[in-house]
Structure formats: structure tokens, C-alpha cells
N, C-alpha and C positions, 0 to 999 in steps of 0.2 A: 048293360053290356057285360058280359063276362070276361072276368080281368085275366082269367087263364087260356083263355083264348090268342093265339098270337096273331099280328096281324098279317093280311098277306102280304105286304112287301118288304119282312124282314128277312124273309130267307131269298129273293136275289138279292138285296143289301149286301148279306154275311157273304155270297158268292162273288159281289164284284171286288169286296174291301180284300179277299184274297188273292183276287187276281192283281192287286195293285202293288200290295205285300208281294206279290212272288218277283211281280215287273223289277219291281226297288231292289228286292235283293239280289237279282240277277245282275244289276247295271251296277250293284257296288261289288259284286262277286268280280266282274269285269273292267271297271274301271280303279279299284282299290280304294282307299280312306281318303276324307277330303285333303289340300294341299295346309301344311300347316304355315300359319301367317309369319314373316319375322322383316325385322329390318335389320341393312347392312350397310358398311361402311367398303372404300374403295380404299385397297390398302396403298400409300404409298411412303416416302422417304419423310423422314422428320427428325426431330432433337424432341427426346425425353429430359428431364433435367429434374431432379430429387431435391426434394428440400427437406432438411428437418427443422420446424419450429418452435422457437423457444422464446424466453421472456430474458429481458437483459435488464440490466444498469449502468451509463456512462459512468465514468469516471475518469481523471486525470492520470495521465499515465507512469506517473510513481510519484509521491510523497514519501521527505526526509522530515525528523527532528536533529537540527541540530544545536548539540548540546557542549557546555565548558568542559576541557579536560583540564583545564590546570587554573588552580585559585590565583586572582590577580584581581585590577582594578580595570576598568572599561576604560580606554583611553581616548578612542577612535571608534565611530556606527558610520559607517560609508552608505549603507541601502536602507532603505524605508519598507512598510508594508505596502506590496504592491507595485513594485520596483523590480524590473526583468536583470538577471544576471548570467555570466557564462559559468561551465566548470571551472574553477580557482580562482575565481576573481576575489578580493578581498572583501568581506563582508562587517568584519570588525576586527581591531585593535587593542588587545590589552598590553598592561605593562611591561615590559620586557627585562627591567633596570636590572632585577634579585636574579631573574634567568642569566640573562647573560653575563651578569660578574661569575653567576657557578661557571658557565662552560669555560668564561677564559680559565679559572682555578682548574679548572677536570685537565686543560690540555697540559697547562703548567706540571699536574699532577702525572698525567701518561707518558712526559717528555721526561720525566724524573721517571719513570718504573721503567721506561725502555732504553735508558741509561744506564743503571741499577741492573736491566736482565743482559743487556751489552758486557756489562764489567763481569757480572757472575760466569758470562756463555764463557770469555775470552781466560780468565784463572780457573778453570773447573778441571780442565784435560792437565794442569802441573801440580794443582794442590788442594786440599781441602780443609776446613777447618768446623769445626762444632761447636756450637754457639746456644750450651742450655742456658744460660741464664735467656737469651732472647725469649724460652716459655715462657718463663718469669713476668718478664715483660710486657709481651704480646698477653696474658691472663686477665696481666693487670690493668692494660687497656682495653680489652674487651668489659672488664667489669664499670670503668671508668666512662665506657660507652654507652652500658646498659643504663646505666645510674642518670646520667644525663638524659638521655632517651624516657625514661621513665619518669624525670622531675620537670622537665617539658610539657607531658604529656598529662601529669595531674596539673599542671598551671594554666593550659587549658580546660582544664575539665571543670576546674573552680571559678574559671572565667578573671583568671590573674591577669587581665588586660588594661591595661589602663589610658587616655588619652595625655598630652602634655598637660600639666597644672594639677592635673588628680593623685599621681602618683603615691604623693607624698600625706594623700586622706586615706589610703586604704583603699578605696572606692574600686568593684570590678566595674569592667566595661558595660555590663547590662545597667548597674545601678547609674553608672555618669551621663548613657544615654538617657533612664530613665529621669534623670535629674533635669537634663538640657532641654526634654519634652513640656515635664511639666513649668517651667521659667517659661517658655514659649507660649504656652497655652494661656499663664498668667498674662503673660504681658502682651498678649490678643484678645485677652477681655480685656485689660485695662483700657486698650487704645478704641474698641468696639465703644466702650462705655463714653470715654473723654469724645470719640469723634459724634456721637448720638448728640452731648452736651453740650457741647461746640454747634453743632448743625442747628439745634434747638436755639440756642440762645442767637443764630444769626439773623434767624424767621423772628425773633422776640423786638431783636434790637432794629430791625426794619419797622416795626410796630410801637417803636419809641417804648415797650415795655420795660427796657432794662440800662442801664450806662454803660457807655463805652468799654471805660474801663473792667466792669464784671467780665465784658466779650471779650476784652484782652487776655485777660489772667486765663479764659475759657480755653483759648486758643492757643496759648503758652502751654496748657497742660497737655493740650491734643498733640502737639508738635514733643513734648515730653515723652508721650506714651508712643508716639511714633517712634521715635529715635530709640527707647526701650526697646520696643519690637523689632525694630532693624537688628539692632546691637546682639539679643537675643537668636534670632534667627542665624546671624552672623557665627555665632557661636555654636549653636546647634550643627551647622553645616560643617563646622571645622573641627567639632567634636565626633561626629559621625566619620569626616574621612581620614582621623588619625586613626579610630578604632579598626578602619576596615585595612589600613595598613598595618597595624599591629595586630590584626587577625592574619593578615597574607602572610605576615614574615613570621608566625609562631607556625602556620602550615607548611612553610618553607621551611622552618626548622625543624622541626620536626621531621620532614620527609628527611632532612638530611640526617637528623641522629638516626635514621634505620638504616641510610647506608656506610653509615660508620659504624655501626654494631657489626652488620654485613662482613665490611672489610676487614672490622677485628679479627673477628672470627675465620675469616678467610684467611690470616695471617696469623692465627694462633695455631691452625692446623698445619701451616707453613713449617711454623719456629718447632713444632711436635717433631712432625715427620725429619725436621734438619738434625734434631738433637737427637732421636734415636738411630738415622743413619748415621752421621757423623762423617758425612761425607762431602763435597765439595759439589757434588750434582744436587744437591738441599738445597745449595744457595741458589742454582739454577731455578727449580722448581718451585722454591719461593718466589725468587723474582718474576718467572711466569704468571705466578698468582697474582703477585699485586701489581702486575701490567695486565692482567685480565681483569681485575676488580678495577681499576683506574678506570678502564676501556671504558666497563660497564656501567661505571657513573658517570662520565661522558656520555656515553650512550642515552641513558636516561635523561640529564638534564638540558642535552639538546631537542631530547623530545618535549620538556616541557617549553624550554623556549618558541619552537614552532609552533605548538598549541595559542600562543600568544596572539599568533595569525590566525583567524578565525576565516575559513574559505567557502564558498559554495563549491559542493561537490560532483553537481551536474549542470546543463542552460534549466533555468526554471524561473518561478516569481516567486517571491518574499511574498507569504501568507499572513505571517505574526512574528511579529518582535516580542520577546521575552519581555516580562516582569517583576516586578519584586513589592512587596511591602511597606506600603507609605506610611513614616511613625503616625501620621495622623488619623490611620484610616486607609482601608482603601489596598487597591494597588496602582501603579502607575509604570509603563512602559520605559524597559531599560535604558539609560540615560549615562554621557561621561560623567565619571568619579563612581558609578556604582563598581563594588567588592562583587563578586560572581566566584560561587563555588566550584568545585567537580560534580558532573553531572545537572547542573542547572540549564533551563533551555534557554538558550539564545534566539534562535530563529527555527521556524518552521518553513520548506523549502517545496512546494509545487512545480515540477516537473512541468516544461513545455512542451510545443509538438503535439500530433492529432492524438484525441480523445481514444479511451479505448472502453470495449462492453464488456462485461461479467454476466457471461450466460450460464443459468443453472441447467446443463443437458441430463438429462433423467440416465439412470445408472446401465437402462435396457436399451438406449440410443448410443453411448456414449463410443460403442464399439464401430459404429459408422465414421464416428469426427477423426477428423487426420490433421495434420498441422501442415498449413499451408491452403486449407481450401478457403473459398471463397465464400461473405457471407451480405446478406446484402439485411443492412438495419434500418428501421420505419418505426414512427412514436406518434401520438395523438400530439408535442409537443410541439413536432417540427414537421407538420403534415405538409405533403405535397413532395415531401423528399424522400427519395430510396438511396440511402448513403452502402458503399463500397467497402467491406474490412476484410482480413484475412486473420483466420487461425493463427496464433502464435503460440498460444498456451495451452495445454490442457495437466489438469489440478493429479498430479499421484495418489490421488486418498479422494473418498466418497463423504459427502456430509450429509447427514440426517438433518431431515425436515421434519420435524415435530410439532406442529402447528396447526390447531383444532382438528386433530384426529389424523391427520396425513401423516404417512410415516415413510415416503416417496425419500429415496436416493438419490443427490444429486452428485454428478460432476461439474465445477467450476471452470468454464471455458473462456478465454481471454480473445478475444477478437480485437485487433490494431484497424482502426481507419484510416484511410490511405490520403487523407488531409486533414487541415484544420477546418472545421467551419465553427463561425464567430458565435451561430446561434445555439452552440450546444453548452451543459452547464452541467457540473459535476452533481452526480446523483439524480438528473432524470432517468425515467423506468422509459424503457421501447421495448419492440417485437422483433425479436432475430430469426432469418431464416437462411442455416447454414445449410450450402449446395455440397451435400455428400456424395452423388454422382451426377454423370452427365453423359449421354449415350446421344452422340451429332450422326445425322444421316444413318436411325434406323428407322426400321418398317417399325412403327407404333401403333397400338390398337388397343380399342378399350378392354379393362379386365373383364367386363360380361361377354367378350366373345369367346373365352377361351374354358373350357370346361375341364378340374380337374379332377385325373382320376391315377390316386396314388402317387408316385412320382413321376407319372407322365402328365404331360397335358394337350390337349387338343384342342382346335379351332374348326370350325363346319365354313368350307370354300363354298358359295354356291355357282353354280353353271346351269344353264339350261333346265331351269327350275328343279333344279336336282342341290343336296346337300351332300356334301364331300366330307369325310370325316378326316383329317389330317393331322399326324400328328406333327407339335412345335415344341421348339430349345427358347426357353424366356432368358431374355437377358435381366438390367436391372429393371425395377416397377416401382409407380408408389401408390397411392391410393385409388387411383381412377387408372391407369395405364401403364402400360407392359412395352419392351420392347421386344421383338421378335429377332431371335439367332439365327433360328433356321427352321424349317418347316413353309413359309411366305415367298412371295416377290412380292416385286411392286405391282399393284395393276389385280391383283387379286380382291375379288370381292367373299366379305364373312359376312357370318349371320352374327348381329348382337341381340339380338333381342330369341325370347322360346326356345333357347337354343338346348335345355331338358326335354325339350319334347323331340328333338330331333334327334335322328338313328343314320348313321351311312345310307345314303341312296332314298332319304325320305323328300320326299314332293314337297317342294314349299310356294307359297307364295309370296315373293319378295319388294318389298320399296326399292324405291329407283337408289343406286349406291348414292352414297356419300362420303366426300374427302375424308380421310382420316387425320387425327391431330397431329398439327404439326410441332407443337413445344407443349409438352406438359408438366404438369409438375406439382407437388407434393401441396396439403392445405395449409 
């Protein structure tokens, strides 16, 4: 057969495939491009509600350290660790004896300066008199002050303390403790040793191995080395608490030679200014002085006496009771007859009343958080609970997160829960999700209905297979949904889905509507 031969029934073929081509093109030239698919939602009323998400940590809602302001002896521990308290209730007891002999002295001393500035006010308006030698004097007491102040204060520093009985070896206070330590220590092996001997030869003389008598003299010795170690102990304890009273009364003295230097001086610039005016308003103006220097050591030594009282400062629980340094080792939990310095800690104070979380809101959120909103907290810890807090804090300064390569900005936000519950514990981690807005009875509608273009945006109504291009006023949104301002009603059906392909007045074909959400809200 020859290949370039055509057959005969390609050429009406090519004549009908045209006619069928022209049919087609005509019935889309007259009917227009097929309908485009989409589905929609039926707009109606709902509550949008915003959440932002963040990572928390419970904790207790304030922690105190409280610490001694004034050297003393511990006299009185009222609370335990673990022991609930109100604000001011008494928590401990120091000595008060060296305090309050100064304040009675300070008022005795005030009742005499405003005596003294009485008699000066009432002779000052008839006569006056100058009184240099007083520089003289007030010089010479001021140096008299320093000098004391200063021999004081090296007699502590060489550790010039001594218990009763030592005084008269030289001995400082470190060396008589060290002394009383090791007698102790001795005479706790002795008695380890004699009671092993004893105990030995009790098991012997059951066993007929040994005489009576050997067991006697055994137990004469154990009962020896007992009574040593009493005796010893005994001594130790009474040498340590003379030391810590002749520690309190050398810091006692001492405070007080500074406010005798103080007063000197206060009253040397007194007896100056009197002898160069020479006038009868000097004595006034002195006497104002050392009724205002009186005041002022009153003033002071009633503060240390109050320090004596040791108070809780808010309702909380006792965390920890202080401690101090056992000669043997060790430490051991503050106890009466313990010396307590300034600034040593007495007790540690936790705060009662609902838990509150430390959320880190990232630096680009932080501009949402408002004080007062609402935030609702959930943990793997305490599953099955969605607990209630409110904003109360947020932190004035950003903290860097530096932590394997993150260099993310945090805000510190304090959220209060609005109870206690039993099963929460200072320092678990949970999940926060603070409600930054909340838009009740709008028209809500997913973000894929609304198409933007520049600072407008548009939603496609559909009607009678037709697409409506309209434009809408968004209220707030979060990730999935939008509230609508204006542009909507209720009752209106959008396209969410193809809604790129769609043009004003484009043909669609649409699924049957669907309710719109009625609460949504952020992940």
C-alpha cells in the first residue's frame, strides 16, 4: 500500500471534528466559563476571643529574708519551720536588758537638754554671757571621746574578750573557746574509751572470764569519765555564753562611743559658735544642740530596743529558721542563748494566699498585655484544670534570653490566681493563655474569606450563584478568624474557599452554607 496515499475517510473526519469545534465554541461564546466551585459559611452572631500564648512558672506570692538588726542574745523562738503567721505577730525574742537601760538613760538625758534649752530660751532676751573656756573643754572631750572610741575598737579587733576565770591568763575569747573545745573533745574519748571497757568486761564477767571486782573498778572509771564529760560540757556551754555576752556588750559599746564622739562634736561646734558670738542666743542654740543630739540617741536606741522584737512582716509560713556554727562541726538551727549579729538571718518568710505565674510574653506581644485582663492557666501537672488569673504586673525593662542561640526578648508578666488550690507547688512550669481581646455578638468569619487588597479588604457574598464582591471594616482577629465591623449582616452567605479565582459577578458553584463560628479564639 502506498503510505502517501490518504485514506478516504479522513477528509469527512477533519470536516465533522470542525463542526463540533465550531458547536463548542459557540455554546461557550453564549453560555460564558464554567461556574467556579467554592464553599461557604452563613454568617451569623458570635464571640471572637484572642488569646496570646505563653509558657509560665508558679510561684509563691512574695518571699522575705528576715534578718537581725541589732546584736543580742536569742531569748525567745515562738514559730517553727512550717508554722503559719499573721503580719506582726512575734516571731522571736532577743534580749532587751542593755537596750532598754540606754533608752531609760537617753530620756533621763532629753529631760535634762530640754531643761538646759528652757533655762537658756527664758535668760537669753535679759543677758548674755561667753563662755570660751567651754571650747576648752568641749575639745577636750571630744578627744577624750575619740580616744575611748578608738581603744574599744582595737580591743575588739585583738579579740580582748575574755569569759569569767580567764581574765586574769591573758587568754582572748577565741583562744578560751578554743581551750573549752578541745577539754571536750578529750574528755569524749575518754568516756567513748572507759564506756567500750566497761561494756566489754560486762559481756566477760557474764562468761565468768574476769572478777567482779576488775568490773567494778571498770565501771568506777566509766562513771568518772562520765561525770568529766558532764562537768566539761558544762563549762563549755557557760564559757561560750559569757563570750557572747561580752561580745554584745563590747558592740554595744562601742555603738555608744560613736554617739559620744557625735555629741562631742555637736557640742564643740556649740561652745565655738557661743565663744565667738558672745552672746546670750549661743546658749540658746547650744542648748537646741544637745536637745537635738539627746533626741537623736533616743531616737536610735529605741530603735535598737524594738529590733529585740523580731515580727513577721506579712500572713505567710515559716520556710527556714536560721543557723549558726556548731563548735563541733556542722551547723545546727538557731536555738535560746544563741549571740545573733546585724544582718544575720533569722527566718525566711513565704507569703500566703493564691499562687501567682511569671509569664515570659515575647517583646513583639507584650504591646497587647494590659493589667487587669483575664488569663486562664493549664500544666501537664495539674491536668484536667483550666485555673482563672488576672494581669497584675507587667515587668518595665526587657530580659534577654540567651540560651543556645535564642536571642528572643522577654517581658516578665505576673498573673494572680483568683484562689488557692492545694495542688499547686512553687516552681512548676504551665501554659498561659492571656485574653488580650474579646469581641461578644459579632458577625465572625474565617480569615480565608476575606481577600486583602492594600488597606482594604473584601469578602465575595454569594446570591443566586452569583459572587458579590464587597467591601468590609475588620474588627479584632487572631489566627483563624476575623470579626466583621461593617461591610456583613447576619444571614449572609461567603465564599471561603477559591475565593482568587473569583471576580464581581463570577458564576460560582456553591455547598450548601454553613453556620459560622460561634467563639474562636487564638492557638
Amino acid at each position: 500500500m502506498d503510505l502517501k496515499q490518504r485514506p478516504k475517510w479522513l477528509g469527512p473526519a477533519i470536516v465533522g471534528g470542525a463542526i463540533v469545534l465550531i458547536i463548542i465554541i459557540s455554546v461557550i461564546a453564549k453560555h460564558g466559563p464554567a461556574p467556579v466551585a467554592v464553599t461557604t459559611i452563613a454568617v451569623k452572631p458570635g464571640t471572637l476571643v484572642n488569646k496570646l500564648p505563653e509558657n509560665g512558672t508558679l510561684s509563691l506570692p512574695q518571699t522575705a529574708t528576715i534578718a537581725a538588726q541589732t546584736a543580742s542574745t536569742i531569748e525567745r523562738i515562738l514559730v517553727r519551720e512550717g508554722g503559719r503567721v499573721r503580719a506582726g505577730d512575734l516571731l522571736m525574742k532577743l534580749d532587751d536588758r542593755a537596750a532598754s537601760a540606754k533608752v531609760s538613760a537617753d530620756d533621763a538625758a532629753v529631760a535634762q537638754a530640754l531643761a538646759t534649752l528652757r533655762k537658756a530660751q527664758q535668760t537669753a532676751a535679759v543677758s548674755g554671757d561667753s563662755n570660751v573656756q567651754s571650747v576648752a573643754q568641749a575639745q577636750e572631750n571630744l578627744l577624750s571621746a575619740q580616744s575611748q572610741l578608738q581603744s574599744d575598737i582595737n580591743a575588739k579587733r585583738e579579740g580582748q574578750v575574755s569569759a569569767a576565770g580567764f581574765a586574769s591568763l591573758g587568754l582572748s575569747g577565741q583562744s578560751q573557746l578554743a581551750q573549752q573545745v578541745s577539754q571536750l573533745k578529750d574528755t569524749e574519748t575518754n568516756l567513748r574509751t572507759a564506756k567500750e571497757q566497761y561494756d566489754g568486761d560486762v559481756a566477760l564477767y557474764k562468761m565468768d572470764a574476769i572478777a567482779h571486782l576488775q568490773l567494778n573498778r571498770d565501771q568506777a572509771a566509766y562513771e568518772q569519765a562520765q561525770a568529766a564529760y558532764d562537768s566539761a560540757l558544762r563549762q563549755y556551754t557557760l564559757t561560750k555564753q559569757q563570750l557572747n555576752d561580752s561580745v554584745g556588750q563590747q558592740d554595744a559599746k562601742i555603738a555608744a562611743d560613736r554617739h559620744a564622739v557625735d555629741s562631742s562634736r555637736a557640742a564643740l561646734s556649740a561652745a565655738q559658735i557661743q565663744a565667738g558670738q558672745n552672746t546670750a542666743a549661743v546658749d540658746v542654740a547650744s542648748a537646741q544642740a544637745g536637745e537635738a543630739s539627746a533626741s537623736a540617741q533616743l531616737q536610735y536606741d529605741e530603735e535598737q530596743l524594738a529590733y529585740t522584737e523580731v515580727r513577721a512582716p506579712f500572713n505567710g509560713v515559716v520556710q527556714t529558721l536560721g543557723n549558726v556554727t556548731s563548735p563541733l562541726g556542722g551547723t545546727a538551727d538557731l536555738s535560746v542563748g544563741d549571740q545573733v549579729t546585724p544582718g544575720q538571718t533569722l527566718f525566711t518568710i513565704a507569703g500566703s494566699g493564691p499562687m501567682v505565674v511569671k509569664a515570659q510574653v515575647d517583646e513583639q506581644d507584650v504591646i497587647s498585655v494590659k493589667l487587669g485582663q483575664h488569663a486562664f492557666i493549664t500544666g501537664e501537672d495539674f491536668p484536667g484544670y483550666s485555673l482563672v488569673g488576672t494581669v497584675v504586673r507587667i515587668a518595665p525593662v526587657v530580659i534577654a534570653q540567651n540560651q543556645a542561640g535564642n536571642s528572643a526578648k522577654n517581658v516578665e508578666t505576673t498573673i494572680a490566681l483568683g484562689k488557692t488550690y492545694p495542688f499547686l507547688r512553687d516552681g512548676m512550669s504551665c501554659d498561659v493563655d492571656i485574653v488580650t481581646g474579646k469581641a461578644a455578638n459579632a458577625l465572625v468569619v474565617p480569615l480565608s474569606a476575606i481577600v486583602d487588597d492594600g488597606a482594604k479588604h473584601y469578602a465575595f457574598v454569594i446570591g443566586s450563584g452569583t459572587a458579590k464582591k464587597t467591601q468590609v471594616t475588620e474588627g479584632i482577629k487572631n489566627d483563624t478568624d476575623v470579626a466583621i465591623a461593617k461591610g456583613l449582616k447576619s444571614g449572609d452567605v461567603v465564599a471561603t474557599t477559591n475565593i482568587s479565582s473569583l471576580k464581581d459577578g463570577s458564576k460560582v458553584s456553591a455547598t450548601a452554607a454553613s453556620p459560622a463560628p460561634t467563639g474562636s479564639s487564638g492557638p
